[in-house]
N, CA, C and O atoms as CSV, one atom per row, in Angstrom:
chain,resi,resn,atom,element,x,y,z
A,1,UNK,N,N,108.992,55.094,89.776
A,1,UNK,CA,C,110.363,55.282,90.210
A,1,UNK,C,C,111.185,55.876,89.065
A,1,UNK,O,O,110.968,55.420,87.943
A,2,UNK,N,N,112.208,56.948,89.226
A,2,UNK,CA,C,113.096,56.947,88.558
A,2,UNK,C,C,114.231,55.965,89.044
A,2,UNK,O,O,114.719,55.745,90.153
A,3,UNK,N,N,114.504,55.359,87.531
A,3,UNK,CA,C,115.572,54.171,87.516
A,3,UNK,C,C,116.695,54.655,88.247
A,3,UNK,O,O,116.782,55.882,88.257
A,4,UNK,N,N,117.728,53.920,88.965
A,4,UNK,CA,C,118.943,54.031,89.154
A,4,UNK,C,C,120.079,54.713,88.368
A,4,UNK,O,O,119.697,54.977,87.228
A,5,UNK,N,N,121.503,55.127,88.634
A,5,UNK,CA,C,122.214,55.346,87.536
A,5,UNK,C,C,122.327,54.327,87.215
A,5,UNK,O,O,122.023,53.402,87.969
A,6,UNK,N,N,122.910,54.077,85.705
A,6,UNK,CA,C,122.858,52.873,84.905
A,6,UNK,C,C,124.643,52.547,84.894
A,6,UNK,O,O,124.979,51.685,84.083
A,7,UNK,N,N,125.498,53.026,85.532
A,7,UNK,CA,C,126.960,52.684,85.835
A,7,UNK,C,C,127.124,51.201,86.038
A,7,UNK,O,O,127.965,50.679,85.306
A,8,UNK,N,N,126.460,50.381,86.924
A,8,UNK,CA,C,126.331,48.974,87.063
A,8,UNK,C,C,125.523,48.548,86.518
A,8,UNK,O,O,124.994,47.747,87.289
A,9,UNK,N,N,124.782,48.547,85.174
A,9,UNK,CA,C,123.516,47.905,84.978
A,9,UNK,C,C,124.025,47.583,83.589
A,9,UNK,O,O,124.846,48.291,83.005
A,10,UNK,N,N,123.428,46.339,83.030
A,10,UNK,CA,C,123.618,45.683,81.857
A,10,UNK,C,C,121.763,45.265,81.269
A,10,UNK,O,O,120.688,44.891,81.737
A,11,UNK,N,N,122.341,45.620,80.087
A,11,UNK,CA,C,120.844,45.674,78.998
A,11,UNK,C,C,120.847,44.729,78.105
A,11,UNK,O,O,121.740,44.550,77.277
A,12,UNK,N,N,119.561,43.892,78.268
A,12,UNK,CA,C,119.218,43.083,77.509
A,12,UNK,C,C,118.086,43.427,76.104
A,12,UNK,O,O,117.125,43.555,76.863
A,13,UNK,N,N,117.604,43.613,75.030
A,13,UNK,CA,C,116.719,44.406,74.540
A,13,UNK,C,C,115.611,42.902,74.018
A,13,UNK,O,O,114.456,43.053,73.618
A,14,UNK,N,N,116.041,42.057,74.101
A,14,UNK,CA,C,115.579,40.852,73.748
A,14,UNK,C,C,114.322,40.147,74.672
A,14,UNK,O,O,113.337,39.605,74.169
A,15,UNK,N,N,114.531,40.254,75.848
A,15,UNK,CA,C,113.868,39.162,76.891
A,15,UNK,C,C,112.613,40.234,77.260
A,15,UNK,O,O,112.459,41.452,77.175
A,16,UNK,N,N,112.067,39.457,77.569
A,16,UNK,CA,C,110.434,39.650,78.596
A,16,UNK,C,C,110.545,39.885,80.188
A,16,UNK,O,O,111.487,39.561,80.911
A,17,UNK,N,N,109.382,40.510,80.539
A,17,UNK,CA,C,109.492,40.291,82.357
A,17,UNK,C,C,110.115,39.114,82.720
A,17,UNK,O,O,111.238,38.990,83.208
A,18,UNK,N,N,109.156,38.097,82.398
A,18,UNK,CA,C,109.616,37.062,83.229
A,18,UNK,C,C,110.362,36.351,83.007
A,18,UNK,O,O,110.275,35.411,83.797
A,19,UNK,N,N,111.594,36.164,81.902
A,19,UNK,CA,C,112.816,36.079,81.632
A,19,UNK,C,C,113.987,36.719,82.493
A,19,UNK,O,O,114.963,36.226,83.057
A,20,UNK,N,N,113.447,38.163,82.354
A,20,UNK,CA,C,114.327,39.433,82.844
A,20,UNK,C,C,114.203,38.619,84.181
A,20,UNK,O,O,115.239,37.966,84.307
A,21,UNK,N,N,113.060,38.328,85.576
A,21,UNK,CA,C,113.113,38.160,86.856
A,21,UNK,C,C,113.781,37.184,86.420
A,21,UNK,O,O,114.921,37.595,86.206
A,22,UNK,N,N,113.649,35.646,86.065
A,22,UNK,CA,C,114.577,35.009,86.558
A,22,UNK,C,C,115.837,34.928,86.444
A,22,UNK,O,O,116.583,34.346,87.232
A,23,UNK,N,N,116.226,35.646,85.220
A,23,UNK,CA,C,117.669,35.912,84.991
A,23,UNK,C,C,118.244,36.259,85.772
A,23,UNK,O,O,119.404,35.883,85.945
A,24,UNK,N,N,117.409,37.424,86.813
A,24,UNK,CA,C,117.833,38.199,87.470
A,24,UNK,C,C,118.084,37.663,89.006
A,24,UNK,O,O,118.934,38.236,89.688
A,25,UNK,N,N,117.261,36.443,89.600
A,25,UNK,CA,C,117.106,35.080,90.587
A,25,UNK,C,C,118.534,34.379,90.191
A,25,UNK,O,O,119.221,34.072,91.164
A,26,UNK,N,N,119.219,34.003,88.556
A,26,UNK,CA,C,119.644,33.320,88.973
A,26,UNK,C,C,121.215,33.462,88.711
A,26,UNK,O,O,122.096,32.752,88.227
A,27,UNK,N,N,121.089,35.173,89.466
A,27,UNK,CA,C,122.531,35.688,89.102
A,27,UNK,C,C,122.873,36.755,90.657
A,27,UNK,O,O,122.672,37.907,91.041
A,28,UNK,N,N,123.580,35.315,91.213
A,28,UNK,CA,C,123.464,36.039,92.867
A,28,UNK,C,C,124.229,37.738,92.887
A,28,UNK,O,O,124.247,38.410,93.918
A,29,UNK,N,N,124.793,38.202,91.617
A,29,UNK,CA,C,125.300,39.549,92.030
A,29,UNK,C,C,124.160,40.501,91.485
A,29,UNK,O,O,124.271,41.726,91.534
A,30,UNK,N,N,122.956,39.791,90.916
A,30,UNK,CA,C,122.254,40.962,90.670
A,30,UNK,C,C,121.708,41.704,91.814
A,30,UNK,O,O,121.649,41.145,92.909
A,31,UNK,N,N,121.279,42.985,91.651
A,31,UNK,CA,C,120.461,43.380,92.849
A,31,UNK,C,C,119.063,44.021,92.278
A,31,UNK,O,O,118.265,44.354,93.154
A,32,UNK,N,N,118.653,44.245,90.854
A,32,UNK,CA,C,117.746,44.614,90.453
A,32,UNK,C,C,117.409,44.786,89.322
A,32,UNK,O,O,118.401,44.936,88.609
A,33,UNK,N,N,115.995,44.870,88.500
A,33,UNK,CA,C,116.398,44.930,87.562
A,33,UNK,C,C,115.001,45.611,86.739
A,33,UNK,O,O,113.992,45.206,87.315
A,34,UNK,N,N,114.787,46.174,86.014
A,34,UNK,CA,C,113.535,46.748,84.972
A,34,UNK,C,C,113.159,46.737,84.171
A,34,UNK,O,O,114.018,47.209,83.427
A,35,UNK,N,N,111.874,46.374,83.316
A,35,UNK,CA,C,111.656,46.810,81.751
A,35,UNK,C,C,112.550,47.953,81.062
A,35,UNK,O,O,113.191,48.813,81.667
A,36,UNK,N,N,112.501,47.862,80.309
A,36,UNK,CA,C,113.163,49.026,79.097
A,36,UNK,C,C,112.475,49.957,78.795
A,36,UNK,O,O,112.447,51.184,78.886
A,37,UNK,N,N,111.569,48.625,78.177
A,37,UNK,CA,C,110.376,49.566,77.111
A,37,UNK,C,C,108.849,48.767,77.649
A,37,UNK,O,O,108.386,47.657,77.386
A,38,UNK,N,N,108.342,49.923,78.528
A,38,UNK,CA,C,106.992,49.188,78.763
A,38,UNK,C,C,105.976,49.372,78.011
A,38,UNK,O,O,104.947,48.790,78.357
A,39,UNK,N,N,105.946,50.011,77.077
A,39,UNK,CA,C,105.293,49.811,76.016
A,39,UNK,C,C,104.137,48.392,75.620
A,39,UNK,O,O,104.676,47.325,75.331
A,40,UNK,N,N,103.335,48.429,75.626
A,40,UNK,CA,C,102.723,46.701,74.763
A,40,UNK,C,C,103.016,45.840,75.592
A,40,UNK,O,O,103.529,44.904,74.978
A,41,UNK,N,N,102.967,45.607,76.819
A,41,UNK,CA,C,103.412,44.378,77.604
A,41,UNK,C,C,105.165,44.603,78.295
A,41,UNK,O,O,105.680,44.098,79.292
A,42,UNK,N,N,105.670,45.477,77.368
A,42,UNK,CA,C,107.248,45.074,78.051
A,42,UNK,C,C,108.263,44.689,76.946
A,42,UNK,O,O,107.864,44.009,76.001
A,43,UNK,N,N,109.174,44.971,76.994
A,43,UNK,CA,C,109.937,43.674,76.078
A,43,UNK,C,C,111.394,44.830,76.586
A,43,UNK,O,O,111.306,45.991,76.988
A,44,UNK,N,N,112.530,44.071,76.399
A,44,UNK,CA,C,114.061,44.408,77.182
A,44,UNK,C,C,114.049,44.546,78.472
A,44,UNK,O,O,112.944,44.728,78.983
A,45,UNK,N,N,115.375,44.495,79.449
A,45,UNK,CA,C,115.534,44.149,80.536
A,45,UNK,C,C,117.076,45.008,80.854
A,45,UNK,O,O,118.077,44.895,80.147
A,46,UNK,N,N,116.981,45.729,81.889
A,46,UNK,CA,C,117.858,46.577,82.418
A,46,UNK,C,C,117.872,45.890,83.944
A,46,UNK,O,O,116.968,45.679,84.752
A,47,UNK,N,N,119.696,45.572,83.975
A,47,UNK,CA,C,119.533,44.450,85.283
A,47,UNK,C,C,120.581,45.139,85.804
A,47,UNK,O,O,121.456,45.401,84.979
A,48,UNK,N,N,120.853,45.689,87.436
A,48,UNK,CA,C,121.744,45.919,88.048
A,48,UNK,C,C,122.628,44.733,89.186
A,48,UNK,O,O,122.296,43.717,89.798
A,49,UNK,N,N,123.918,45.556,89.031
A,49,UNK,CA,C,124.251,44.442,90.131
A,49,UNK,C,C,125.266,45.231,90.723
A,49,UNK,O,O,126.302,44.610,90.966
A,50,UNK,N,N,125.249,46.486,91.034
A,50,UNK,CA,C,125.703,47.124,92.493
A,50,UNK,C,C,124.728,47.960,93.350
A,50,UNK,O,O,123.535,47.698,93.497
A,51,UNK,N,N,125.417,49.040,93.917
A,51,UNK,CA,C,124.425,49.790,94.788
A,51,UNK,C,C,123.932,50.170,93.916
A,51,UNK,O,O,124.465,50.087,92.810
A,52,UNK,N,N,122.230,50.959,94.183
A,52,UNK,CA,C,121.352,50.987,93.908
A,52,UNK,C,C,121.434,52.767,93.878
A,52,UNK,O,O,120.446,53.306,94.377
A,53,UNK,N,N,122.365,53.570,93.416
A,53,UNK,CA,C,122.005,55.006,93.730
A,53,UNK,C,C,121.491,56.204,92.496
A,53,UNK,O,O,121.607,56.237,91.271
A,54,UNK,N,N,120.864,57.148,93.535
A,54,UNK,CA,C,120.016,57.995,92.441
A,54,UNK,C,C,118.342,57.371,92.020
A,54,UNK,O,O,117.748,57.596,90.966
A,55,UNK,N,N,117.912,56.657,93.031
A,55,UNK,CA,C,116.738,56.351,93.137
A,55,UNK,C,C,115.702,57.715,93.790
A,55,UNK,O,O,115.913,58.303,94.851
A,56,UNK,N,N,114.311,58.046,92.597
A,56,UNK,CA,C,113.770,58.499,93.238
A,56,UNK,C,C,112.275,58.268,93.143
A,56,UNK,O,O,111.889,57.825,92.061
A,57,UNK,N,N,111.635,58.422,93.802
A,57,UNK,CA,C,109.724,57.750,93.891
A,57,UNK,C,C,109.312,58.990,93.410
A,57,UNK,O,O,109.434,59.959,94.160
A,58,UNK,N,N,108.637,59.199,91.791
A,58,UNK,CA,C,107.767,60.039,91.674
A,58,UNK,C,C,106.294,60.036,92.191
A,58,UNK,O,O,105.710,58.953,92.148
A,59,UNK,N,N,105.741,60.938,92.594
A,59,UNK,CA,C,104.355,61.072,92.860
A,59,UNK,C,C,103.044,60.109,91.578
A,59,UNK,O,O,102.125,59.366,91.925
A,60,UNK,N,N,103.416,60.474,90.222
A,60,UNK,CA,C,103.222,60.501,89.381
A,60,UNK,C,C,104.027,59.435,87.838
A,60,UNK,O,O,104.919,59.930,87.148
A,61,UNK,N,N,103.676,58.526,87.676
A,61,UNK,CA,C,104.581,58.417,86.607
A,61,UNK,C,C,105.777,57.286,86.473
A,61,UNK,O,O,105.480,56.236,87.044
A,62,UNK,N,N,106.891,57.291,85.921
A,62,UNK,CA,C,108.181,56.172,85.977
A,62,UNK,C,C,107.544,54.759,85.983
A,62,UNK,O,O,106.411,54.312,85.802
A,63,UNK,N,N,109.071,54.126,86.344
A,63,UNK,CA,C,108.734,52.910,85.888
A,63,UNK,C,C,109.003,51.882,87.124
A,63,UNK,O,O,110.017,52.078,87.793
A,64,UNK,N,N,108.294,50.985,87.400
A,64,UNK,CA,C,108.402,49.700,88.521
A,64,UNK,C,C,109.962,48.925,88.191
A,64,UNK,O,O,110.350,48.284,87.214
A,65,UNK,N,N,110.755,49.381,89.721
A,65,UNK,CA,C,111.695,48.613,89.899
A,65,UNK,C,C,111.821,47.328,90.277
A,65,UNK,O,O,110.933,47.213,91.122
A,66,UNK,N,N,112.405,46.212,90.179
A,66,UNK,CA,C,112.477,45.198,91.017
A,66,UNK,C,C,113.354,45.025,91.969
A,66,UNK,O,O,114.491,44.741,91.592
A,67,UNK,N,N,113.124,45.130,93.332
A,67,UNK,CA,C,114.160,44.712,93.957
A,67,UNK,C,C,114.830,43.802,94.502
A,67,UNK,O,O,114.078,43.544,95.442
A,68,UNK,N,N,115.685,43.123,94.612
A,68,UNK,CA,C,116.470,41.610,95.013
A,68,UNK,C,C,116.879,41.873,96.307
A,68,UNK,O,O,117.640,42.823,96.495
A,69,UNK,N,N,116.353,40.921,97.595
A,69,UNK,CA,C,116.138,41.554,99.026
A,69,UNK,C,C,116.835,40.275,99.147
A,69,UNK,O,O,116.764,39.698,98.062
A,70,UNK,N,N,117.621,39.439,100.201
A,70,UNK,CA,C,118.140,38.565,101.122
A,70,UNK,C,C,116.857,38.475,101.894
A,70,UNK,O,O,116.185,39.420,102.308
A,71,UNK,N,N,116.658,37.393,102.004
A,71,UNK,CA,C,115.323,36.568,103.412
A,71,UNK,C,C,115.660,37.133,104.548
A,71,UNK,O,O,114.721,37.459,105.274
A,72,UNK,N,N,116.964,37.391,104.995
A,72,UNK,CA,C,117.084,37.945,106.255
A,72,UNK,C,C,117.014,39.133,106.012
A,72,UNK,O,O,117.103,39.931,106.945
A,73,UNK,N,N,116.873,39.479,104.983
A,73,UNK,CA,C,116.077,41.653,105.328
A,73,UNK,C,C,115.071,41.442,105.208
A,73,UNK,O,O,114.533,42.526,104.986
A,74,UNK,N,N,114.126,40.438,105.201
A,74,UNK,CA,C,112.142,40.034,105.285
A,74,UNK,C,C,112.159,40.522,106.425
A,74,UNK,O,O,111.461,41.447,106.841
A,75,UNK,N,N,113.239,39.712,107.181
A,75,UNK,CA,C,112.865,39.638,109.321
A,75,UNK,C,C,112.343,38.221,109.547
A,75,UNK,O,O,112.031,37.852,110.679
């Protein structure tokens, strides 16, 4: 994926994945959030918390978004 614009997004350079997800669980305005630097495992955390725009799916390449869905958009 290419990342989102970064207009709503706040950077952490400190935390891990699984820091970054729950931070990101336990902050009901987030809506998403990504590694920095995937490098070696990962390390920083780029977390959004508005719309989501300027998303695009390369064929090839980028980086895994996370997305924060409501149970009622499961179905």
């Amino acid at each position: 994926m290419k990342l989102p614009d970064t207009k709503t997004a706040t950077v952490d350079r400190t935390i891990d994945v699984k820091k970054c997800e729950a931070r990101c669980l336990s902050d009901c305005n987030c809506t998403s959030f990504a590694i920095v630097d995937v490098r070696n495992g990962g390390l920083g955390c780029v977390f959004w918390t508005g719309e989501l725009v300027e998303i695009r799916k390369y064929a090839v390449g980028g980086q895994d978004l996370y997305v924060r869905l409501n149970a009622a958009d499961l179905g």
